[in-house]
C-alpha positions in Angstrom: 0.0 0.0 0.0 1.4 3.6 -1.0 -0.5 6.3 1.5 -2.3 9.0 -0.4 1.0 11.4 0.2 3.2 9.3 -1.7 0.7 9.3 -4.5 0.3 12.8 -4.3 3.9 13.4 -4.7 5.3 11.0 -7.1 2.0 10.9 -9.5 2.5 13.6 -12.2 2.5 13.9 -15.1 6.0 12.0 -17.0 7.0 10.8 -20.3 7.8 6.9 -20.6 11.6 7.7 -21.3 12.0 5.2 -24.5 14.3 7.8 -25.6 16.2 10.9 -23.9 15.7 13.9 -25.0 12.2 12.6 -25.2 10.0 13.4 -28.4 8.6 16.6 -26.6 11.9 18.3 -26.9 11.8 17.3 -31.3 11.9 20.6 -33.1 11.9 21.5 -36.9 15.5 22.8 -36.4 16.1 18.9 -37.3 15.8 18.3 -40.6 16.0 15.8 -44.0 19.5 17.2 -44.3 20.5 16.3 -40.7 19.2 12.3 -41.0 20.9 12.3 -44.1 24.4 12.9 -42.8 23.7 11.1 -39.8 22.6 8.0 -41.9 26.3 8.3 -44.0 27.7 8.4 -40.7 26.7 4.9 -39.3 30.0 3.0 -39.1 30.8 0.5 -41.7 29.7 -3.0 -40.6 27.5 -1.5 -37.4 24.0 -3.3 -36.9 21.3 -1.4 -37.2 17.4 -2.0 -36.2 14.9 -1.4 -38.6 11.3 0.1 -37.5 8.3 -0.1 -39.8 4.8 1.8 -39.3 1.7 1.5 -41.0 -0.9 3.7 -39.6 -3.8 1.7 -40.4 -6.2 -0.5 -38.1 -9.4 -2.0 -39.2 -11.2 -0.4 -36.2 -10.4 2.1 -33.7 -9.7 1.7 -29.8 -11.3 4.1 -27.7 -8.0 4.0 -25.4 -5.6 4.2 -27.9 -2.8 7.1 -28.5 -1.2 5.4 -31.4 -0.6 7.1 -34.8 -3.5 5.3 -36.8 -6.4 5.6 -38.7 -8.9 3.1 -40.6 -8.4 2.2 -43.7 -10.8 0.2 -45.9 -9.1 0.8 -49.4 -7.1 -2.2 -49.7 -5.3 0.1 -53.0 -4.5 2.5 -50.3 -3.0 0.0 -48.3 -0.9 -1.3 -51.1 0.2 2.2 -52.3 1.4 2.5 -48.8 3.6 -0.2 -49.0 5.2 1.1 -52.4 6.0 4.2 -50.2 7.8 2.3 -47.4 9.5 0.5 -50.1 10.9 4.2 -51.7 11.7 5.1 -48.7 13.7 2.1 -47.7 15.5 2.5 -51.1 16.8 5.9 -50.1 17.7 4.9 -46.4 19.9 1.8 -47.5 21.3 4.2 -50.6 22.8 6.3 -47.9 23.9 3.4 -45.5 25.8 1.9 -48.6 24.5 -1.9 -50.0 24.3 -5.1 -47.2 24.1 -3.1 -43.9 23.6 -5.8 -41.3 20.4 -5.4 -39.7 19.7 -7.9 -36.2 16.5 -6.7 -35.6 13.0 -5.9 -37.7 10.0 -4.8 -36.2 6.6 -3.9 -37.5 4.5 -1.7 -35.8 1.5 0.5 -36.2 -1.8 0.5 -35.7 -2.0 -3.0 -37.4 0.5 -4.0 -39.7 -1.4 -6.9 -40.4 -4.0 -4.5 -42.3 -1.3 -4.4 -45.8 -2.2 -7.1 -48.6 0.0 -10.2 -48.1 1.5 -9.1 -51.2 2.6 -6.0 -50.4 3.9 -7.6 -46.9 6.1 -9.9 -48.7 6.8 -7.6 -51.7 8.4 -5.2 -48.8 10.4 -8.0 -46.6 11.5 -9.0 -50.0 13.1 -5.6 -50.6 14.3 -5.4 -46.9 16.3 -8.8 -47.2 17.8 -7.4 -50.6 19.0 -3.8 -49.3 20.1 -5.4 -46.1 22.2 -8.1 -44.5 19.4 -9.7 -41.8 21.5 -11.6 -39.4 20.6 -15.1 -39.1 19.5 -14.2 -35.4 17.5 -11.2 -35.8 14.6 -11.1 -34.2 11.8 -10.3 -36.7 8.4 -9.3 -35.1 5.3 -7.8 -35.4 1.9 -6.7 -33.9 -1.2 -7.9 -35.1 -5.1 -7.9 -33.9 -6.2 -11.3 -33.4 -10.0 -9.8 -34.3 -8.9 -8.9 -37.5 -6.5 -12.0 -38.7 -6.9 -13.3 -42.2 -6.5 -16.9 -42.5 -3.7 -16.6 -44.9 -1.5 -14.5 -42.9 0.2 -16.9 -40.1 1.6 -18.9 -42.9 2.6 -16.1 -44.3 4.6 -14.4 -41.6 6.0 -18.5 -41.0 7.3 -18.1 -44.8 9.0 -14.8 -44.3 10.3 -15.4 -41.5 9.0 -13.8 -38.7 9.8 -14.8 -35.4 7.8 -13.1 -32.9 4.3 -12.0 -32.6 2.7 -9.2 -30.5 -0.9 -8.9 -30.1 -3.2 -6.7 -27.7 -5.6 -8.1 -25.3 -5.9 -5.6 -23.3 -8.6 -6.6 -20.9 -11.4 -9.5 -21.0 -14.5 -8.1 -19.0 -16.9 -7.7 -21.0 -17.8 -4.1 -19.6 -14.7 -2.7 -19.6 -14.3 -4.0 -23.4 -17.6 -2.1 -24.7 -16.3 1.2 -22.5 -13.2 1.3 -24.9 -14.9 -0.1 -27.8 -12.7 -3.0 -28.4 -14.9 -6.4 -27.9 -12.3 -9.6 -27.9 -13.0 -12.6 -26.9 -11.2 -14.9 -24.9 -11.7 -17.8 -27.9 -10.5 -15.2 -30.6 -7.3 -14.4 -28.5 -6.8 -18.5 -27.5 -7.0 -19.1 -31.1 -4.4 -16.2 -32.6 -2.1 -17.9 -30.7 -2.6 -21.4 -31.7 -2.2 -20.4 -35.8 0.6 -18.4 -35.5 2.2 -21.0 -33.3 1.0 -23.6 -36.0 3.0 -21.3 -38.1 6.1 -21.9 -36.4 6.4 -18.5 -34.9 8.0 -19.1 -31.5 7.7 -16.0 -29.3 4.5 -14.2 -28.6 3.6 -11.4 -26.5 0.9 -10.3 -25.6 -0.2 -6.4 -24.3 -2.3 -5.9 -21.0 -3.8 -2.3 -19.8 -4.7 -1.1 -16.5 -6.4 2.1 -15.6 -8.9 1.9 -18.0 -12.9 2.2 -17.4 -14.7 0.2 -15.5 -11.7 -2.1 -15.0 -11.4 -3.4 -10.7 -8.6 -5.0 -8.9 -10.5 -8.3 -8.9 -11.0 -8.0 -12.7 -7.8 -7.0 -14.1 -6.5 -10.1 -12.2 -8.8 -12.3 -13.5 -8.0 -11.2 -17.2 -3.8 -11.8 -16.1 -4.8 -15.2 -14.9 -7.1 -15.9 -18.3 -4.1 -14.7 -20.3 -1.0 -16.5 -18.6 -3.4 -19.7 -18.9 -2.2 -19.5 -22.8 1.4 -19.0 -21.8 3.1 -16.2 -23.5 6.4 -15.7 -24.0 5.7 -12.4 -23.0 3.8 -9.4 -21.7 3.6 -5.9 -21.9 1.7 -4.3 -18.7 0.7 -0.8 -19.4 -0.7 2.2 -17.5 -3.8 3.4 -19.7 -2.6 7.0 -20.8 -5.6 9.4 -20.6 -4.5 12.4 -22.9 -7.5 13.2 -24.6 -5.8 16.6 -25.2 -3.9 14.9 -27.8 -6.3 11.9 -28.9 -9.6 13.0 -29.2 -11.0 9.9 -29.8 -10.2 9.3 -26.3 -12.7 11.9 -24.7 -15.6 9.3 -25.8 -14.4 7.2 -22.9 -16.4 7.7 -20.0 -14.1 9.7 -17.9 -16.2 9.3 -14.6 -15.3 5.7 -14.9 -11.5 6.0 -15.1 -9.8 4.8 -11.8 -8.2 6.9 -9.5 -4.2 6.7 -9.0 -4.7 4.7 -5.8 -7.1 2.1 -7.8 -5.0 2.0 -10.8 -1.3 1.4 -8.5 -3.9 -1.7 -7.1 -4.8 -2.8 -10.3 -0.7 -2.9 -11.4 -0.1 -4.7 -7.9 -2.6 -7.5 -8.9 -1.9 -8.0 -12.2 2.2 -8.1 -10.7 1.2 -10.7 -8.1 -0.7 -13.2 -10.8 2.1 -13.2 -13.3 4.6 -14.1 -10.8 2.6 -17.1 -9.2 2.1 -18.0 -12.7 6.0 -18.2 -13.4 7.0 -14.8 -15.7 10.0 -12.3 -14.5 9.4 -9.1 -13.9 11.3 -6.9 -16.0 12.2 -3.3 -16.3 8.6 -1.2 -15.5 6.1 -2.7 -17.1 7.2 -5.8 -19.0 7.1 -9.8 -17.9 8.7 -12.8 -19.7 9.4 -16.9 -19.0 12.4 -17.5 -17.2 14.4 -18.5 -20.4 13.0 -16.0 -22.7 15.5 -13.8 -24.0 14.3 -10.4 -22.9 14.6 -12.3 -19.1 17.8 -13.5 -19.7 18.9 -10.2 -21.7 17.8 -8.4 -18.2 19.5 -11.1 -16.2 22.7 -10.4 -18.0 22.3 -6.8 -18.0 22.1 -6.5 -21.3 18.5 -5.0 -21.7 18.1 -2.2 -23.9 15.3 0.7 -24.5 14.0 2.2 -27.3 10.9 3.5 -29.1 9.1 0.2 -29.3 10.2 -0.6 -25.2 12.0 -2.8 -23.6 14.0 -5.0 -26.1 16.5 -7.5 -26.5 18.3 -6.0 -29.6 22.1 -4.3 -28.9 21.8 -2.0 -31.9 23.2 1.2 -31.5 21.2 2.7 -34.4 17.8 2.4 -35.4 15.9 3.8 -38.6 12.4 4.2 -38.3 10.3 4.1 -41.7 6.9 5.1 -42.3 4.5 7.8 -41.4 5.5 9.1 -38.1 8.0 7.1 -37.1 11.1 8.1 -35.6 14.6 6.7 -35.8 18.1 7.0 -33.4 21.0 8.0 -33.9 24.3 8.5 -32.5 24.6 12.2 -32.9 20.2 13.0 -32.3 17.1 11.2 -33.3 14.5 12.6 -35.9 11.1 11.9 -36.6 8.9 11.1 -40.2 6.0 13.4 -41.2 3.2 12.0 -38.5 0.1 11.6 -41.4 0.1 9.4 -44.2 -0.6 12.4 -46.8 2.0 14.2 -45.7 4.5 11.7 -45.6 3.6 10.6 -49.1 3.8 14.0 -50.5 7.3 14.5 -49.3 8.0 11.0 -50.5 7.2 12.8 -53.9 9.1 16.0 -53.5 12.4 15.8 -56.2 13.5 18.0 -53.9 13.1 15.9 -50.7 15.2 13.3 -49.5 14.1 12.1 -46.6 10.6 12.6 -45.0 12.0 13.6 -42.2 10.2 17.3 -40.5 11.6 17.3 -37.0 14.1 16.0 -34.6 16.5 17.0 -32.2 20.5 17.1 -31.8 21.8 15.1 -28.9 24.3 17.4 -26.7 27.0 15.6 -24.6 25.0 15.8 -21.3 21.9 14.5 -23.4 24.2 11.2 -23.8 25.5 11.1 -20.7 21.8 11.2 -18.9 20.5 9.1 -21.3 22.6 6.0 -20.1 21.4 6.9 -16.5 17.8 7.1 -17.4 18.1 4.2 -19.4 20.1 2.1 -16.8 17.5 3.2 -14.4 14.8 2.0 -17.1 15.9 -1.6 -17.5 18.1 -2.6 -14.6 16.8 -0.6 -11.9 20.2 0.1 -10.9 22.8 2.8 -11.8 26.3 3.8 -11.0 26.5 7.3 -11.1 30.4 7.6 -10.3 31.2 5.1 -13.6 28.3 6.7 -15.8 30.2 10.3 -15.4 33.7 8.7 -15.5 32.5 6.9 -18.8 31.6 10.4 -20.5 34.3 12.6 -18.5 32.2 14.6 -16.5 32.9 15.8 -13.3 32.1 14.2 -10.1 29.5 16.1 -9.2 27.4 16.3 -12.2 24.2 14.7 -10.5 24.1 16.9 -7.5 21.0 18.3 -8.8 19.6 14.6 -8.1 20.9 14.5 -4.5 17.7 16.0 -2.4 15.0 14.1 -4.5 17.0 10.9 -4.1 17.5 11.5 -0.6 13.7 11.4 -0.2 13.4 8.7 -2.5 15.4 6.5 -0.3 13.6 7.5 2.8 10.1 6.6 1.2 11.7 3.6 0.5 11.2 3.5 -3.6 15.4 3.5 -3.8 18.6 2.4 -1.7 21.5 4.6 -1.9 25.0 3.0 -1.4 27.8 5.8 -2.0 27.2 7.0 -6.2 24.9 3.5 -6.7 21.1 3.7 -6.9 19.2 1.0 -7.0 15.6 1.2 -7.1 13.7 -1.7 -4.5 10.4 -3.6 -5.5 8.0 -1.0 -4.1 9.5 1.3 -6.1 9.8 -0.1 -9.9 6.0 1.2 -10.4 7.3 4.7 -9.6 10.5 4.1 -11.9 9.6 6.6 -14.2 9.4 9.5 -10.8 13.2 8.0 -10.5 14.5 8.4 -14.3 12.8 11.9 -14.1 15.0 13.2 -11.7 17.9 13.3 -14.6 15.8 15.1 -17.0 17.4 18.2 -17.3 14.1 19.1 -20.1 11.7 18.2 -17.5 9.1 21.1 -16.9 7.2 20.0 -13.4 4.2 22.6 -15.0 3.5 21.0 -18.1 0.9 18.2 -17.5 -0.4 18.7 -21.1 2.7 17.0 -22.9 3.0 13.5 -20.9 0.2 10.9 -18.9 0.6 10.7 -15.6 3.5 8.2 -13.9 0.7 5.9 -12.0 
């Protein structure tokens, strides 16, 4: 139990910290021009992680904050692809021919939504620009409501490894709040075709926080879902920013639990995954004891990015499609965010990249990034070897020194000379921790983040 003190202090408003700077700091200082040199500037023979978005679903989510839109023009869909395809030309022109890529990942919306054809017709083109190691791991999210029959082969046959699919809750009530009715059969039986179709990993998404949704429920819907043993899950905090999705004001905001319900609902769901054999890992992910995002956070080895917690240790990561935003060494820079926009720069002779915003990463912007992200995935940092690592002086995270001091006395972190480490009760307030080395972080602004519980 967290007293209503604790909640009141350590409850605002954050970002989720799968990058530092965050996106709210991305400006249109950063530019085509920038991505393009920094593309040229990967080093020869580096991996690199490719990210692809469609922004398409075949119906909305009440709850979601995803880039996405419903598409019923399966010629739109296709001309999509073609555009990712252009797009990809142009990133692997500038990377130079066979760049070794060790991990893909297809995100949206629902990827699932393209034509096979175009699906294949852009891994095709993938596995000619690139080099995909023999280990990469090759995922994407689909909507087990919306599955065509043909497409678990298909994703067998080119090679997909691991699947993710959203769940998100099972009662029946809280399903027609967010307008997202899934049964328990249709999710059961996702799982059983793509493992028919010798994809090995799957993952599937949980949410807390949203209407309607108890303690006794959300546990109930864990217990349902680690019955069909996962490889994975993903347990999120519902984020209610309706200021930036309005499809989210239809939700019935009277129903929304409070921060004390929702840190309950987290507890429970916590509790039934353990007794049902999963690690807990990072904030908000659990995975089987020989998974390799357990033993990747058993070895230390965890990384952080745009897409969460992930097993994949490259350094660079080029995001393709609408919206979608890729990492670099020297800053990270983000795609136009519609699909009109991104296809009419696509089609500019004069643009070479799509490519509207970004923001240059400063040496203290590197050096709190690996805090935050230690922090992030092992719950544990050294701040003495972080600085001596980037040459900084001693005392470059005195700023932290009051608000950790409290920390530690609320018990949420243990202090043992320049090494935090944050305890059980406080991993659901890791993101209060990470925030404390956010040298962008405006305490005011509640309009640009959800709130941390």
């Amino acid at each position: 139990m967290v007293s209503p003190d604790l909640l009141s202090r350590y409850g605002g408003n954050l970002p989720r910290y799968t990058s530092y700077p965050t996106a709210a700091q991305f400006t249109g200082d950063i530019g085509p021009a920038d991505a393009d040199a920094w593309l040229r500037a990967v080093p020869t023979g580096a991996a690199l992680s490719l990210y692809l978005h469609v922004p398409f679903c075949d119906a909305l989510c009440l709850f979601c904050g995803c880039n996405t839109a419903v598409m019923r023009n399966p010629d739109g869909r296709a001309a999509y692809g073609a555009l990712l395809i252009d797009e990809l030309s142009r990133v692997a022109e500038r990377l130079g021919p066979g760049r070794p890529v060790s991990h893909v990942q297809w995100g949206g919306g629902t990827p699932t939504t393209l034509p096979p054809g175009t699906l294949r017709q852009v891994m095709q083109t993938i596995r000619r620009l690139f080099s995909v190691e023999d280990s990469a791991e090759i995922a994407i999210e689909l909507d087990p409501r919306y599955l065509p029959d043909d497409y678990p082969p298909l994703l067998g046959a080119l090679g997909f490894n691991r699947v993710s699919l959203g769940v998100q809750d099972l009662d029946p009530e809280v399903q027609r709040a967010c307008g997202r009715i899934q049964s328990h059969a249709q999710t059961a039986d996702c799982i059983r075709r793509v493992r028919d179709a010798g994809i090995r990993s799957v993952n599937i998404d949980l949410i807390y926080g949203l209407p309607h949704q108890t303690e006794q429920g959300v546990g109930d819907t864990a217990a349902s879902v680690a019955a069909l043993r996962p490889d994975r899950l993903a347990v999120f905090g519902y984020a209610h920013v309706p200021w930036k999705q309005k499809r989210q004001a239809l939700l019935p905001a009277p129903a929304l639990p409070g921060p004390a319900d929702r840190l309950a609902q987290r507890a429970r769901i916590d509790a039934v995954l353990r007794r049902a054999g999963y690690r807990a890992i990072g904030l908000d992910h659990y995975a089987r004891p020989a998974d390799r995002m357990a033993l990747a956070a058993e070895a230390g080895t965890l990384r952080r990015n745009f897409q969460g917690y992930t097993v994949d240790p490259a350094s660079v990561l080029v995001g393709v499609g609408a919206s979608a935003i890729s990492a670099f060494g020297p800053g990270l820079t983000q795609n136009a965010t519609t699909t009109a926009a991104y296809a009419r720069l696509l089609a500019d002779p004069e643009r070479i990249l799509p490519v509207v915003r970004g923001v240059r990463r400063t040496a203290q912007d590197r050096l709190r990034a690996d805090v935050i992200e230690a922090l992030m995935c092992d719950l544990r940092a050294d701040l003495a070897d972080i600085a001596r690592r980037h040459a900084a002086p001693d005392d470059c995270f005195a700023d932290a020194a009051p608000a950790l001091g409290q920390l530690a006395a609320d018990g949420f972190v243990t202090l043992d000379g320049p090494v935090i480490r944050v305890t059980e009760a406080g991993r659901p307030f890791l993101r209060t921790v990470a925030a404390l080395f956010d040298a962008y972080r405006a305490p005011a602004d509640v309009t640009r983040h959800a709130a941390a519980i």
